[in-house]
Backbone as a chain_set.jsonl record, in Angstrom:
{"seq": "XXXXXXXXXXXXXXXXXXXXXXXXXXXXXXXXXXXXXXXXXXXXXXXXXXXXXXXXXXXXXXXXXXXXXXXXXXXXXXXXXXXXXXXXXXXXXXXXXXXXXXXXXXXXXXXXXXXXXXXXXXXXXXXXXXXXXXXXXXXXXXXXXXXXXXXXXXXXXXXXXXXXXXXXXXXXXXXXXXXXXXXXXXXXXXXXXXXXXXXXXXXXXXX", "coords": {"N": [[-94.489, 14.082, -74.317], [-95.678, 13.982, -71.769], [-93.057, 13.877, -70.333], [-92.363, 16.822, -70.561], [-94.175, 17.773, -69.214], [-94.186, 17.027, -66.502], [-92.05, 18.162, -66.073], [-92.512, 20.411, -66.489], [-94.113, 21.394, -64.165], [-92.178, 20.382, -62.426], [-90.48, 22.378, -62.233], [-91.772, 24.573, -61.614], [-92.768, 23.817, -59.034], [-90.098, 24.502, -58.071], [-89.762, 26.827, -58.219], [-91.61, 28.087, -57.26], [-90.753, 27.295, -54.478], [-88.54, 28.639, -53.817], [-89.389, 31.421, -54.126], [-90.924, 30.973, -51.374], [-89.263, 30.669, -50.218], [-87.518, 33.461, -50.288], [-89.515, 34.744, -48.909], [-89.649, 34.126, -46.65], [-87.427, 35.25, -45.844], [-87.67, 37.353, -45.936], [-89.536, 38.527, -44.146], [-88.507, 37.538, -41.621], [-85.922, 39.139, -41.791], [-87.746, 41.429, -41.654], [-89.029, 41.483, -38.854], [-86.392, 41.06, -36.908], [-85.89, 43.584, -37.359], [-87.661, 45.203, -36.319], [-88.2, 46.35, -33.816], [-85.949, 48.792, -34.142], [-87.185, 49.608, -35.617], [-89.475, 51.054, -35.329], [-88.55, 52.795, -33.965], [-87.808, 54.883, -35.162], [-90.158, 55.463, -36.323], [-91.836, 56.264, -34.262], [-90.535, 59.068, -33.387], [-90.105, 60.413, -36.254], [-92.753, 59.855, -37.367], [-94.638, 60.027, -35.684], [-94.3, 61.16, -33.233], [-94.349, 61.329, -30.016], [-96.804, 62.049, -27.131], [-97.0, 64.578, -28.672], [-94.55, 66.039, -28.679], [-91.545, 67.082, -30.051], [-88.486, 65.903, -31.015], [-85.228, 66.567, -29.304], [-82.59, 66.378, -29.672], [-80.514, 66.329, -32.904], [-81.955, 64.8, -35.916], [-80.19, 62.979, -37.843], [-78.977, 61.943, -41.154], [-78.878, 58.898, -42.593], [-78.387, 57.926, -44.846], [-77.015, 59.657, -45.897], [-74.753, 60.312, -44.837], [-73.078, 57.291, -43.786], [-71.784, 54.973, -42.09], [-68.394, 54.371, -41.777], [-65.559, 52.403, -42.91], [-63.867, 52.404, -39.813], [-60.709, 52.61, -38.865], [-59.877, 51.742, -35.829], [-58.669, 51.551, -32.651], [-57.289, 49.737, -29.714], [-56.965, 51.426, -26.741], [-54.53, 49.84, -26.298], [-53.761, 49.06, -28.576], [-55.169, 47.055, -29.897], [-57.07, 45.815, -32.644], [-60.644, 47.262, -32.815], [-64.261, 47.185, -33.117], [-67.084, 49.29, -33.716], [-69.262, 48.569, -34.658], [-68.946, 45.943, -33.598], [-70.383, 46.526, -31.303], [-72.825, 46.15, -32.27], [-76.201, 46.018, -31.968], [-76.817, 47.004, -29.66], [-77.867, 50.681, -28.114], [-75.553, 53.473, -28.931], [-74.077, 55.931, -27.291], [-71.863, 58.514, -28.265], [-68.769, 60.036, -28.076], [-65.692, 62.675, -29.029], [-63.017, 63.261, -29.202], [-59.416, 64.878, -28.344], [-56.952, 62.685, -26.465], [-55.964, 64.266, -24.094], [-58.164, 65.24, -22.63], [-59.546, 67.718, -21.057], [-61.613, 69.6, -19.1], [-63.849, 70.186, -20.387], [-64.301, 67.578, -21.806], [-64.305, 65.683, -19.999], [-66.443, 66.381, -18.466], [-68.551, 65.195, -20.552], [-68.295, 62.608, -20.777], [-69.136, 62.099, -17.713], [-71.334, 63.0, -18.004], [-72.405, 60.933, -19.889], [-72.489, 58.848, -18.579], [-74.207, 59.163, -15.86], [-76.262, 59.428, -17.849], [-76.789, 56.82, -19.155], [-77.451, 55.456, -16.714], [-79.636, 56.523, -16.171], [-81.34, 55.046, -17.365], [-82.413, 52.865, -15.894], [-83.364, 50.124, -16.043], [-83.431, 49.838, -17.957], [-80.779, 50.289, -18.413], [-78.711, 48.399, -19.431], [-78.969, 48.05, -21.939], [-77.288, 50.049, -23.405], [-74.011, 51.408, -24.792], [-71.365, 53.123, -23.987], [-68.91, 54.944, -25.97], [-65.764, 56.451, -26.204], [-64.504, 58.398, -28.26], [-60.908, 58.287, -29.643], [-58.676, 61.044, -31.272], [-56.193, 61.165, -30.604], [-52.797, 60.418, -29.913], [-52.143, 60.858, -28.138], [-51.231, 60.09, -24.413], [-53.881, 58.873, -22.13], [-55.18, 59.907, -19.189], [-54.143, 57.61, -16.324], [-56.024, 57.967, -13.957], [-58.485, 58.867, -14.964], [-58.514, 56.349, -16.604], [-59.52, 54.167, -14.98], [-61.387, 55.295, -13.797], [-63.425, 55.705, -15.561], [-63.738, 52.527, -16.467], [-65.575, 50.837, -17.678], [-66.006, 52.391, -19.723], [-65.581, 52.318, -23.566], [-62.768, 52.452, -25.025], [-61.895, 54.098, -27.947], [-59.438, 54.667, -30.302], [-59.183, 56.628, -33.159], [-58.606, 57.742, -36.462], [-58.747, 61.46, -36.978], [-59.487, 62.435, -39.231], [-61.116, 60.772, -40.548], [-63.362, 60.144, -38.607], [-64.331, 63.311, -39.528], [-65.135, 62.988, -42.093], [-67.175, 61.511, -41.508], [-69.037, 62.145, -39.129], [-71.408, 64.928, -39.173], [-70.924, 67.801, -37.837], [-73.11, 71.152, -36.019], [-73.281, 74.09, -37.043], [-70.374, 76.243, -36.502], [-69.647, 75.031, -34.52], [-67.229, 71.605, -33.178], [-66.476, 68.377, -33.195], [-65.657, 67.183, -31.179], [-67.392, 68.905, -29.541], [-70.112, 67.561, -29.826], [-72.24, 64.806, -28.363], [-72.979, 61.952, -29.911], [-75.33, 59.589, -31.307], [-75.325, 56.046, -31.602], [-77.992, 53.773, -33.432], [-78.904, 50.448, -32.737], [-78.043, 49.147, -34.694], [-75.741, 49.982, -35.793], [-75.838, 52.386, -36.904], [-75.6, 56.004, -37.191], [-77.471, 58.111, -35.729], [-78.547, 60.728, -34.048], [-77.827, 63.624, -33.129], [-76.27, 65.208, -30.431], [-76.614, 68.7, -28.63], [-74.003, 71.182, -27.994], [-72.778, 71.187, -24.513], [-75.476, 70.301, -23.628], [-78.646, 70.257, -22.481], [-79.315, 67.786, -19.59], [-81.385, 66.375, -18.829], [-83.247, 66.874, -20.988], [-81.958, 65.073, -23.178], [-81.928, 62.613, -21.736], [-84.697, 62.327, -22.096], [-85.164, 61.991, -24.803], [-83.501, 59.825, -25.121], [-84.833, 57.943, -23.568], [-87.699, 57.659, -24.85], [-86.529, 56.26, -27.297], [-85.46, 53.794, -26.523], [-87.68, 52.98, -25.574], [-89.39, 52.62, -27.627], [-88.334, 50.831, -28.979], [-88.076, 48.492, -27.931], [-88.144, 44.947, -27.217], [-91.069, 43.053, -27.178]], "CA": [[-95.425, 15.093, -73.819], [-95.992, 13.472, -70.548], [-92.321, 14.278, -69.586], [-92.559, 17.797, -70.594], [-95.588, 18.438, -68.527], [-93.563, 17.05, -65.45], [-91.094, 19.153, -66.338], [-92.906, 22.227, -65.822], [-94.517, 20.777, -62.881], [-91.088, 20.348, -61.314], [-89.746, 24.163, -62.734], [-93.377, 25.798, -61.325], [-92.454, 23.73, -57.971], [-88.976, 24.89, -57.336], [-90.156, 28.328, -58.463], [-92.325, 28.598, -56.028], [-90.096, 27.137, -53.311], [-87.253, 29.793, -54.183], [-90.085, 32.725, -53.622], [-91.405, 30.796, -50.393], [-87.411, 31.341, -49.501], [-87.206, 34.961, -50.196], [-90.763, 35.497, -48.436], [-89.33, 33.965, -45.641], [-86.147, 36.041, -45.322], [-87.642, 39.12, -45.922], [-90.413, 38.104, -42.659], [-87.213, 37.492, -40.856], [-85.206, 40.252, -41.23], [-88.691, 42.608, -40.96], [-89.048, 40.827, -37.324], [-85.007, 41.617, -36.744], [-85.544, 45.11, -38.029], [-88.975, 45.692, -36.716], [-87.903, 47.729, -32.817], [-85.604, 50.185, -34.353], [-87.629, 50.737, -37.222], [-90.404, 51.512, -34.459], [-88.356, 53.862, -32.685], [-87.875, 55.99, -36.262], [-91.521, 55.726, -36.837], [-92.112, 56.543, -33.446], [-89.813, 60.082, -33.798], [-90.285, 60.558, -37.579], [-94.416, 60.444, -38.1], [-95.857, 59.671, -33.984], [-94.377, 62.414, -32.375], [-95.123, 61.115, -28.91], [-97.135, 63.471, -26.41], [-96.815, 65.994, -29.665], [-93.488, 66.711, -28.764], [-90.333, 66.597, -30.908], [-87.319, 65.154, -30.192], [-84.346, 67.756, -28.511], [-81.062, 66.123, -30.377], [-81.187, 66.306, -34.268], [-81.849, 63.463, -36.709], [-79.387, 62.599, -38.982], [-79.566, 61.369, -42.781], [-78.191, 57.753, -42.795], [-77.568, 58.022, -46.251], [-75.952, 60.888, -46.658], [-73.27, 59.786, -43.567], [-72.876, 55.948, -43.972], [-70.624, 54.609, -41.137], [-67.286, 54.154, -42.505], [-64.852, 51.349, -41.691], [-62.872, 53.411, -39.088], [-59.517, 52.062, -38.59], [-60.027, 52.285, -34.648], [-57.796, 50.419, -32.14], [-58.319, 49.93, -28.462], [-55.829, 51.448, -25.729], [-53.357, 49.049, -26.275], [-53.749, 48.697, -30.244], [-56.125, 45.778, -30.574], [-58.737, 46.391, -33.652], [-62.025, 47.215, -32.216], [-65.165, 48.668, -34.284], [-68.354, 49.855, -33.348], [-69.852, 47.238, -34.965], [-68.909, 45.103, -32.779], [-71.087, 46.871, -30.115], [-74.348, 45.969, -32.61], [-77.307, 45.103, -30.951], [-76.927, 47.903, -28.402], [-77.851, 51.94, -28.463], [-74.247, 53.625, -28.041], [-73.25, 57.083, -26.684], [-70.46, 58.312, -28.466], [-68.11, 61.497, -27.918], [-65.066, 61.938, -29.947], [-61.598, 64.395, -28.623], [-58.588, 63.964, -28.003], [-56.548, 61.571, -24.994], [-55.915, 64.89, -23.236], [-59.91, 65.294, -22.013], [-60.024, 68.556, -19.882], [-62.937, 69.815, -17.837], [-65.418, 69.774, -21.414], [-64.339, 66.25, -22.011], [-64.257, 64.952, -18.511], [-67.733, 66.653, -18.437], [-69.211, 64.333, -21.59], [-68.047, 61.753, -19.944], [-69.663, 62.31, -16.58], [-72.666, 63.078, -18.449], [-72.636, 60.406, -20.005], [-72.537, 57.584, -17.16], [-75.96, 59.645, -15.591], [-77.724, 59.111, -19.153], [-77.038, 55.3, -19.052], [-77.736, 54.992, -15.41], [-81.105, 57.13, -15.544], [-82.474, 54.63, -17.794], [-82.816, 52.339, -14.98], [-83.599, 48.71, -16.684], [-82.619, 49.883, -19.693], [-79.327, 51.103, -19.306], [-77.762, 47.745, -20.258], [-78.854, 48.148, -23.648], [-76.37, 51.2, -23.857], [-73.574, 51.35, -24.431], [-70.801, 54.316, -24.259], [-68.017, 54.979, -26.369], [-65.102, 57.6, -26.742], [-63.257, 58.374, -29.787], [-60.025, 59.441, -29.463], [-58.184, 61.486, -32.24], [-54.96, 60.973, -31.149], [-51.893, 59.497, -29.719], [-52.093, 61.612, -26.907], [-51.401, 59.141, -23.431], [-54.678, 58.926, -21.105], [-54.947, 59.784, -18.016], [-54.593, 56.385, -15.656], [-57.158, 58.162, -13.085], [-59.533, 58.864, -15.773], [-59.137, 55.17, -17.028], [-60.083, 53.559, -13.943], [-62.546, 56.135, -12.919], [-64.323, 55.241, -16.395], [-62.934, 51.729, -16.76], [-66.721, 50.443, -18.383], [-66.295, 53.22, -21.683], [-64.898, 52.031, -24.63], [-61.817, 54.147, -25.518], [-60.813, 53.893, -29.574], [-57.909, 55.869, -30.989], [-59.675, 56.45, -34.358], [-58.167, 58.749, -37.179], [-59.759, 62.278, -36.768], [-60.225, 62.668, -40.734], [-61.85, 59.657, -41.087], [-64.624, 60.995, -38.309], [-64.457, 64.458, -39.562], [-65.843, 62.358, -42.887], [-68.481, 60.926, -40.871], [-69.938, 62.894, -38.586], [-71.704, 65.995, -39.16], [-71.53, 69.072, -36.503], [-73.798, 72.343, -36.147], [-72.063, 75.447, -37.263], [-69.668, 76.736, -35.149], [-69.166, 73.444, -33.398], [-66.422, 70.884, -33.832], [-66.604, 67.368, -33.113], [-65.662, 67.166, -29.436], [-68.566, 69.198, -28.718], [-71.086, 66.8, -28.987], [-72.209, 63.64, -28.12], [-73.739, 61.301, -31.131], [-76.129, 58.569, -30.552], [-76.079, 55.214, -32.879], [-78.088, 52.917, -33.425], [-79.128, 49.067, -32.602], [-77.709, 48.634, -36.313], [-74.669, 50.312, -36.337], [-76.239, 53.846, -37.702], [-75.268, 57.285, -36.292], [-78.625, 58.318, -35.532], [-78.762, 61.942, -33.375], [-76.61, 64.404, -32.537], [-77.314, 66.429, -29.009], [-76.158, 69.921, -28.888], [-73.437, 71.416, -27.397], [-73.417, 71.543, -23.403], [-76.927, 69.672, -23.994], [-79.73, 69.63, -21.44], [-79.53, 66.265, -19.499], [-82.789, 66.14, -18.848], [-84.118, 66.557, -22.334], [-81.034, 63.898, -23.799], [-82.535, 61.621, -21.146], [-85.955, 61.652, -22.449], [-85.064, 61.625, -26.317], [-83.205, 58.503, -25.205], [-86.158, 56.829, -22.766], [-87.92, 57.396, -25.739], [-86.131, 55.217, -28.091], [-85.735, 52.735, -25.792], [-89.262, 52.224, -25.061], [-90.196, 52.28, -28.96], [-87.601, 49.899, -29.683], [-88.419, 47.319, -26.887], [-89.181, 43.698, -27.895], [-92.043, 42.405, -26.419]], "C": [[-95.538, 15.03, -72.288], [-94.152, 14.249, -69.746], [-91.848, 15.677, -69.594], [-93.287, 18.446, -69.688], [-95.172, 18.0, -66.931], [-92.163, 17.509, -65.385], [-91.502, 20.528, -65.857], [-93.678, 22.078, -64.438], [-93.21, 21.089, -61.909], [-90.491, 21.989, -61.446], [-91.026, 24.887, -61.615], [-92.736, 25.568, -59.412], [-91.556, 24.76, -57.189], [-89.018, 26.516, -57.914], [-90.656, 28.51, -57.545], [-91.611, 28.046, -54.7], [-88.956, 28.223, -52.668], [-87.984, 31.148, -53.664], [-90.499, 32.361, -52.366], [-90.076, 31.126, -49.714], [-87.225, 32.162, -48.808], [-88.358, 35.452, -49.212], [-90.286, 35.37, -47.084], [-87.945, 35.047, -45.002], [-86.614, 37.216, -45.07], [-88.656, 39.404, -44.628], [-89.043, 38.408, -41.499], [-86.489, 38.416, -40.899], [-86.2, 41.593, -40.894], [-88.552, 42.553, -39.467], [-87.376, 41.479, -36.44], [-85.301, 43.234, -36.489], [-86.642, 45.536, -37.264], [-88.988, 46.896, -35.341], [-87.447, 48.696, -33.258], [-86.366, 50.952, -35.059], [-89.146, 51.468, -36.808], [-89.96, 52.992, -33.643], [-88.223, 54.95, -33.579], [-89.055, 56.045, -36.364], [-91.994, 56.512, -35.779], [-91.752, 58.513, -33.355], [-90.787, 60.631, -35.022], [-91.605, 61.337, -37.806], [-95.203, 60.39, -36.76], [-95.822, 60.635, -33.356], [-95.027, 62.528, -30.662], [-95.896, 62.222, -28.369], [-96.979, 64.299, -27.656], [-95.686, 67.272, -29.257], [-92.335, 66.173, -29.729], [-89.4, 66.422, -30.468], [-86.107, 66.646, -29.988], [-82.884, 67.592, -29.175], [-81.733, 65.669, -32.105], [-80.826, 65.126, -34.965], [-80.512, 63.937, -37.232], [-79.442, 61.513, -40.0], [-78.86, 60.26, -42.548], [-77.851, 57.265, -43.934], [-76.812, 58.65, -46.613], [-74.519, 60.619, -45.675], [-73.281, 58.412, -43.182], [-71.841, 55.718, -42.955], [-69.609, 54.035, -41.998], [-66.377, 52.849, -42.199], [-63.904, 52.022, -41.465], [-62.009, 52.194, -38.739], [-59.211, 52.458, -37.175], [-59.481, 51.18, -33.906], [-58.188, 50.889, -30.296], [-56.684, 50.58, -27.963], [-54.525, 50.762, -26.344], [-53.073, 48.271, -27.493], [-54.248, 47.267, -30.755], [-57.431, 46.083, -31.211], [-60.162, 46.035, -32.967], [-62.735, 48.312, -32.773], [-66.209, 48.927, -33.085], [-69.624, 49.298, -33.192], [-69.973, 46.429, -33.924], [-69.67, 45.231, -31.428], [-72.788, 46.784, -30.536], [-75.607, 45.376, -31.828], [-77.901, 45.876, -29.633], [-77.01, 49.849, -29.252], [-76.74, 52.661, -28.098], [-74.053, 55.282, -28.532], [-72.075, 57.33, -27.491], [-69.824, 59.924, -28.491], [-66.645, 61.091, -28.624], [-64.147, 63.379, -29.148], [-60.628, 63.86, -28.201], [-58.402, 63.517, -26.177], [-56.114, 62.994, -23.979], [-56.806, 64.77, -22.24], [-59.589, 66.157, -20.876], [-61.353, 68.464, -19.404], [-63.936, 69.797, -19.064], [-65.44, 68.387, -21.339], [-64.897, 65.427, -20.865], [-66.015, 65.071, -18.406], [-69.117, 65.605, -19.31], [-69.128, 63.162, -21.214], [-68.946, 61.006, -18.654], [-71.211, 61.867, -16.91], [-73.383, 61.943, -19.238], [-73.461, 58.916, -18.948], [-74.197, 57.968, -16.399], [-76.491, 59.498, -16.487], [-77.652, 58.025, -19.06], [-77.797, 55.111, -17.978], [-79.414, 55.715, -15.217], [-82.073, 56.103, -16.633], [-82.909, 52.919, -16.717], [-82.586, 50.621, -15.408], [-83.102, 48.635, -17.465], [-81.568, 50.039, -19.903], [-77.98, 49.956, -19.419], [-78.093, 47.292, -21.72], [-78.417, 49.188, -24.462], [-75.398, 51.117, -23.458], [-72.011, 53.06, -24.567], [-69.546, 54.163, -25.044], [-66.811, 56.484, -26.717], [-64.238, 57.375, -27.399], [-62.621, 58.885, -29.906], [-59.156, 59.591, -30.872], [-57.188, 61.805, -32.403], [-54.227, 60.303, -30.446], [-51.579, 59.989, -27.994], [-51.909, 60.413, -25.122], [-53.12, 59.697, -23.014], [-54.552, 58.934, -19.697], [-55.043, 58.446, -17.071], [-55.67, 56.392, -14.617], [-58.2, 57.928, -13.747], [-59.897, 57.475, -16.535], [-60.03, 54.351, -15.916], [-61.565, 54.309, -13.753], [-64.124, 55.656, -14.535], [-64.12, 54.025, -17.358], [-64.456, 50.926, -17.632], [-67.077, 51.337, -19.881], [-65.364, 52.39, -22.161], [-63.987, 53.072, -25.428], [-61.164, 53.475, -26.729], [-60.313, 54.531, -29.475], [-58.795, 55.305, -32.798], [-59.141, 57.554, -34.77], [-58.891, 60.124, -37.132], [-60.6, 62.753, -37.64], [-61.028, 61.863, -40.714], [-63.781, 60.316, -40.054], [-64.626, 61.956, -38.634], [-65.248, 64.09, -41.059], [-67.095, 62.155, -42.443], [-69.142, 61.402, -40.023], [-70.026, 64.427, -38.719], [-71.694, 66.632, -37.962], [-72.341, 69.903, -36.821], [-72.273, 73.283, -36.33], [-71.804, 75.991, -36.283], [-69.328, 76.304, -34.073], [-68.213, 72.978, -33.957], [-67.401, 69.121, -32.911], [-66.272, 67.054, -31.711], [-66.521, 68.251, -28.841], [-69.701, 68.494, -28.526], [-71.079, 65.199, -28.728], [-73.337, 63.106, -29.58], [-74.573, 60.044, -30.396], [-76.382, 57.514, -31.669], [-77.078, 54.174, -32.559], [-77.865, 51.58, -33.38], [-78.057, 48.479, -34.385], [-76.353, 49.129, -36.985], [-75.157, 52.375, -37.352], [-76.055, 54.962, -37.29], [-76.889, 58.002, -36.828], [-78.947, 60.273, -34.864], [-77.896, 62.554, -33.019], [-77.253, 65.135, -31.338], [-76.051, 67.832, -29.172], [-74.909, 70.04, -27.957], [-73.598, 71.766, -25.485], [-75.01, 71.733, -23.267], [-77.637, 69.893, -22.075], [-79.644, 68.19, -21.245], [-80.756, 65.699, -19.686], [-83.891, 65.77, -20.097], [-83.327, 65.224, -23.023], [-81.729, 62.954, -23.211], [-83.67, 61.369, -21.69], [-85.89, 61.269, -24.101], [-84.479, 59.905, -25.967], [-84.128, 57.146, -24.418], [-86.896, 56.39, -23.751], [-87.847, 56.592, -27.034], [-85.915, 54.445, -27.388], [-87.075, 52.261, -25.408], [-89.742, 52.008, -26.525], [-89.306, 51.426, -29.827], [-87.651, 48.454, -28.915], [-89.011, 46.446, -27.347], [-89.874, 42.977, -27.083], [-92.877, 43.46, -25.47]], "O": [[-95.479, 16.072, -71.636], [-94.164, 15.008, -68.776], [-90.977, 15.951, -68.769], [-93.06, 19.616, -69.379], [-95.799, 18.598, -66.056], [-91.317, 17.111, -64.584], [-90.997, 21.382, -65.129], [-93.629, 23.064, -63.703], [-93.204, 21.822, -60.92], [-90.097, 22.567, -60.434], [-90.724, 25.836, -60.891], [-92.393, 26.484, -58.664], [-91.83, 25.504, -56.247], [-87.993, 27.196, -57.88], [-90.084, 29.265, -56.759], [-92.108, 28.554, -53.696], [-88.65, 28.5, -51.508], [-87.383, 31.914, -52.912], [-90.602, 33.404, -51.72], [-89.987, 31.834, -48.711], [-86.949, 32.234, -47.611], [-88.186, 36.554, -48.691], [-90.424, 36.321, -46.314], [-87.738, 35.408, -43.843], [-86.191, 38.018, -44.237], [-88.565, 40.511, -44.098], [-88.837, 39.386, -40.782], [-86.215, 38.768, -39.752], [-85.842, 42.543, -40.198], [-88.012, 43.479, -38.861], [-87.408, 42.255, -35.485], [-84.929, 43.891, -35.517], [-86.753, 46.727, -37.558], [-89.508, 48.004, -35.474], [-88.093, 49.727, -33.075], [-86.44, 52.168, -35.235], [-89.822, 52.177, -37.553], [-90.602, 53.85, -33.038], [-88.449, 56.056, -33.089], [-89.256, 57.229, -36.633], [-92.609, 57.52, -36.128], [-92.739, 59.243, -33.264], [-91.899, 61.136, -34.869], [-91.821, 62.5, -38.149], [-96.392, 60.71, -36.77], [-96.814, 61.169, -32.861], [-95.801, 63.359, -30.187], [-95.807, 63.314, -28.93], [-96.535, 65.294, -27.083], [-95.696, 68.5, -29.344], [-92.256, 65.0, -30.096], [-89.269, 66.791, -29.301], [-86.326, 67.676, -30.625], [-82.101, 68.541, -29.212], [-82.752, 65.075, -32.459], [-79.78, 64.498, -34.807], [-79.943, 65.014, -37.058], [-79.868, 60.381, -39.77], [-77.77, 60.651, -42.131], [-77.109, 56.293, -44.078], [-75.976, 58.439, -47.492], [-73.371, 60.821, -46.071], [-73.553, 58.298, -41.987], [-70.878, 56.475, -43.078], [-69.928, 53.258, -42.899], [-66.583, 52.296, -41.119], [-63.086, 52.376, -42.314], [-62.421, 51.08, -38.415], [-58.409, 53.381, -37.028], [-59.664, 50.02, -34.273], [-58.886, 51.769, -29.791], [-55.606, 50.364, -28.516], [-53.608, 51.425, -26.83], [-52.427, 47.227, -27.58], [-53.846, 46.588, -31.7], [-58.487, 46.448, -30.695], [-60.639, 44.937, -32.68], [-62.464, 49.5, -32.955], [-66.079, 48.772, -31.87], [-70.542, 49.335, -32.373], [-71.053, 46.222, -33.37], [-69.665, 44.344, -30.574], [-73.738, 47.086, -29.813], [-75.703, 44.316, -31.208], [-78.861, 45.638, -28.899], [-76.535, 50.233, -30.321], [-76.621, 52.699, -26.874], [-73.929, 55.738, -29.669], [-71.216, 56.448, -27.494], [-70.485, 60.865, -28.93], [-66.27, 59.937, -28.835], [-64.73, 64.332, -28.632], [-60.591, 62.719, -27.74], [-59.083, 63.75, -25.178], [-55.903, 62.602, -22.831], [-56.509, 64.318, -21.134], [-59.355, 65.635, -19.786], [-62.055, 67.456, -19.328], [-65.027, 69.327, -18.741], [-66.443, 67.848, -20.87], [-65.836, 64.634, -20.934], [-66.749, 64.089, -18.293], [-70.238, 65.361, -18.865], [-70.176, 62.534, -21.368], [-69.319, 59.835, -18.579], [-71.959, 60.995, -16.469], [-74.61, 61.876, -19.322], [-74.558, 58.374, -18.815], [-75.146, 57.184, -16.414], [-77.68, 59.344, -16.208], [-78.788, 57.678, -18.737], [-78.891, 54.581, -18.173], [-80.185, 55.442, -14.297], [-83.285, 56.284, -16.753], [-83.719, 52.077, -17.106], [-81.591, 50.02, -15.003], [-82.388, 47.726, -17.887], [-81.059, 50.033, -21.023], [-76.783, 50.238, -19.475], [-77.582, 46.41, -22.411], [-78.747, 49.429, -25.623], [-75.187, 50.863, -22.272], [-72.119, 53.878, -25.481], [-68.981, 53.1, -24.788], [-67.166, 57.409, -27.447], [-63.366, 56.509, -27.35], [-62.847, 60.042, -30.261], [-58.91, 58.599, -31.558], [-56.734, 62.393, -33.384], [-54.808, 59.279, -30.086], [-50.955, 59.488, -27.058], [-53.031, 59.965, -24.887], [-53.566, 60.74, -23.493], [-53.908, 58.092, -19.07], [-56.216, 58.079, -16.998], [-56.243, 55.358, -14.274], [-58.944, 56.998, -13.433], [-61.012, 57.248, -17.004], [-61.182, 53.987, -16.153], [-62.647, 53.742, -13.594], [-65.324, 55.419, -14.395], [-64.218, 54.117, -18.582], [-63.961, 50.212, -18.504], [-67.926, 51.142, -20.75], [-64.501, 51.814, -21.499], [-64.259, 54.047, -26.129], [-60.265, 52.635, -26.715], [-60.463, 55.301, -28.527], [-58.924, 54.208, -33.341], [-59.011, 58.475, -33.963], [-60.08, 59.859, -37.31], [-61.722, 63.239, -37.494], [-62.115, 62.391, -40.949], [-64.842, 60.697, -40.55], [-65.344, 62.364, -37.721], [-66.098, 64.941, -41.321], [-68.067, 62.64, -43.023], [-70.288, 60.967, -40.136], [-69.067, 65.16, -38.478], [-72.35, 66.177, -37.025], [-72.658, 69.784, -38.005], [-71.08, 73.253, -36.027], [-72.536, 76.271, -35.333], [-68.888, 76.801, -33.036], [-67.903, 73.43, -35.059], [-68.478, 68.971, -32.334], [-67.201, 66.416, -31.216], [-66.371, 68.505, -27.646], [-70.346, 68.556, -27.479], [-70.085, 64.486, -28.868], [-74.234, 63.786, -30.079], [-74.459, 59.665, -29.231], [-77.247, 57.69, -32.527], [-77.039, 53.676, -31.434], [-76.799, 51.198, -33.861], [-77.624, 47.384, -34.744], [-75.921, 48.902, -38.115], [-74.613, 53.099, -38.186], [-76.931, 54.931, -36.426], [-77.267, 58.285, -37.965], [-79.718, 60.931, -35.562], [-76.978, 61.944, -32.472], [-78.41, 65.548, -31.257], [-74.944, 67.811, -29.708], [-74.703, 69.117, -27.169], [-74.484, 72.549, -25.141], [-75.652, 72.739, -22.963], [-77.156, 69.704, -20.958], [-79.79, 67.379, -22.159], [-81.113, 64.808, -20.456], [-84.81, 64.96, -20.222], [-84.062, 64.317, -23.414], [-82.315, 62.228, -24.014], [-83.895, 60.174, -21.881], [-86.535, 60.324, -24.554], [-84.995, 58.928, -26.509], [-84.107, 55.93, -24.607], [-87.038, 55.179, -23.925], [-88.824, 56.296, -27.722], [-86.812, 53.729, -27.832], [-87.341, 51.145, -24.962], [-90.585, 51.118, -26.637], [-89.42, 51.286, -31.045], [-87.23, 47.425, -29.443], [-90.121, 46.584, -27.862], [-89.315, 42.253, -26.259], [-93.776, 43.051, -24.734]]}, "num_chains": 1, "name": "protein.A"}
């Protein structure tokens, strides 16, 4: 009887050590999770000033980041992922890049740079859709983007456009977590992109 009854003694213990575990993990990844999931709440139900945001959500369920088979310049595997932890810019056309591209580009480098403090917790990326060379001016001149060669199906899977757009019209915006988060419109207002993005940066800020 006696060793029955320290039997369930020891079962009740390591029961309850196993849930003190899980209580703990799930603390821990809230804490992890808890800026971005400020900067959706913030958007979503806060509605700063009682304005709405200028680039449109997007469902993170319904467009799951894919594993893009994306290689750098010079064909060394590099994801997106790998840029976790940071808010990242991303435009997608091909290695030609006329005067629209060049333009997204441009426009980009002023949205990082206008967030002042913040703008090394962004980072930019372009996604190119084909085999096309790059210009060597245009590398240098934007030798701090991240240039993939990613399949164009595979993003034409994954990111949604507005009708009557393609995919080298806009710029996307993911998340700290790897999430494609906003799309901005075609030949976007800087001004407004800038504040949708001050905005998540200030409601994702730790501490």
């Amino acid at each position: 009887m006696e060793q029955n009854k320290q039997s369930e003694v020891a079962a009740r213990e390591a029961n309850k050590a196993r849930w003190n575990g899980r209580l703990k993990l799930i603390v821990l990844l809230l804490v992890c999770a808890a800026p971005i999931i400020a900067s959706y709440v913030t958007y979503y139900i806060i509605k700063p000033e009682g304005r709405t945001n200028y680039g449109a959500f997007i469902d993170q369920r319904a467009h799951p980041m894919p594993k893009l088979a994306s290689t750098t310049l010079d064909g060394r595997p590099e994801t997106l992922e790998q840029l976790a932890g940071k808010w990242i810019m991303v435009k997608v056309g091909g290695g030609a890049c006329l005067d629209a591209c060049q333009k997204q580009l441009f426009a980009m480098r002023q949205l990082r740079t206008m967030q002042g403090k913040n703008m090394s917790r962004v980072e930019r990326v372009w996604l190119i859709t084909d085999d096309a060379p790059i210009d060597t001016m245009l590398i240098r001149q934007y030798d701090d983007v991240h240039m993939l060669r990613v399949p164009r199906e595979q993003l034409s899977r994954w990111l949604p456009v507005e009708i009557g757009t393609t995919l080298d019209d806009h710029i996307f915006l993911i998340d700290p977590r790897s999430n494609v988060m906003m799309r901005f419109p075609k030949d976007p207002d800087p001004r407004k992109v800038h504040k949708d993005l001050a905005k998540l940066l200030k409601a994702s800020a730790i501490g």
